[in-house]
Structure formats: structure tokens, C-alpha cells
N, C-alpha and C positions, 0 to 999 in steps of 0.2 A: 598340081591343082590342089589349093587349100581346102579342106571339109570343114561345111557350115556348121554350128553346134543349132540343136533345136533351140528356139527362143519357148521355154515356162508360160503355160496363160491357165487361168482357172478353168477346171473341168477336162483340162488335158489326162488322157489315160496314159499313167505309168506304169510298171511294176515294181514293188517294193521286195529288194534280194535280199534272202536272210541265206545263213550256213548251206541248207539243205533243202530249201524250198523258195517259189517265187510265186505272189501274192499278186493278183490285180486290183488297181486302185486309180483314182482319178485325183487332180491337185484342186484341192481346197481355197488357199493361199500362198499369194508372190509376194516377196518382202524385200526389202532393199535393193528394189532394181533385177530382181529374179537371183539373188544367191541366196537365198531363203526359202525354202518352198515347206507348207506344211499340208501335208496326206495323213490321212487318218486322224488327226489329231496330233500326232508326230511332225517336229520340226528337223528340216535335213537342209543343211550347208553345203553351199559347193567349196569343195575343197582343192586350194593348189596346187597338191603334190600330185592328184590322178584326176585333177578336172570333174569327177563323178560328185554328185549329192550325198552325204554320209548323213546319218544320223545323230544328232547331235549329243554329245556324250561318248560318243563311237569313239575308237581307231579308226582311222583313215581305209581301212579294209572292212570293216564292219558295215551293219545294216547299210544299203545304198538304193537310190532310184534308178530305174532304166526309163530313159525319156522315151525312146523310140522301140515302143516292145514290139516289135515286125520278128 
């Protein structure tokens, strides 16, 4: 059975994972059809290699969104 990805909407609560801590935060703005999401002020891309939202400027492993903080 395939796993749905959340679909991005404004005001949606994510958490923003840095190194050694994880922040709550809510999305601001959806950009290009939702591969753009900007929280906090901060713009993060989905990215191809892990599917996950990075933070733009990032490594592919760096700052990222968790859509579904359960």
C-alpha cells in the first residue's frame, strides 16, 4: 500500500529540525504548487534526494520541516 505525503496549506503546524533541537512553528507561505514553503520567515524546498523540505542554502541534511509532528 503507497503512503500519502501531506499536502502544505497555510497555517499548517510543522516543526522546524535544526542539529540538536526541534522548534514548533506553523507555514506562512505555499510557493510553486507547495515545493516552497516559507515558516518563520525562512524559505525551505522540497528536495529530490530525501523528499523532506531543507532550508534553502542548506545541504540536503541540514535545517528541514517535519509536516506531520505526531
Amino acid at each position: 500500500m503507497a503512503q500519502s505525503r501531506r499536502v502544505p496549506y497555510v497555517g499548517m503546524a510543522v516543526e522546524v529540525v535544526h542539529l540538536g533541537r526541534t522548534d514548533e512553528s506553523v507555514i506562512e507561505e505555499v510557493r510553486d504548487g507547495g515545493r516552497t514553503l516559507v515558516v518563520d520567515g525562512a524559505t525551505y524546498s522540497l528536495r529530490r534526494l530525501t523528499g523532506e523540505y531543507v532550508a534553502d542554502g542548506q545541504p540536503y541534511y541540514g535545517v528541514r520541516l517535519v509536516l506531520d509532528p505526531d
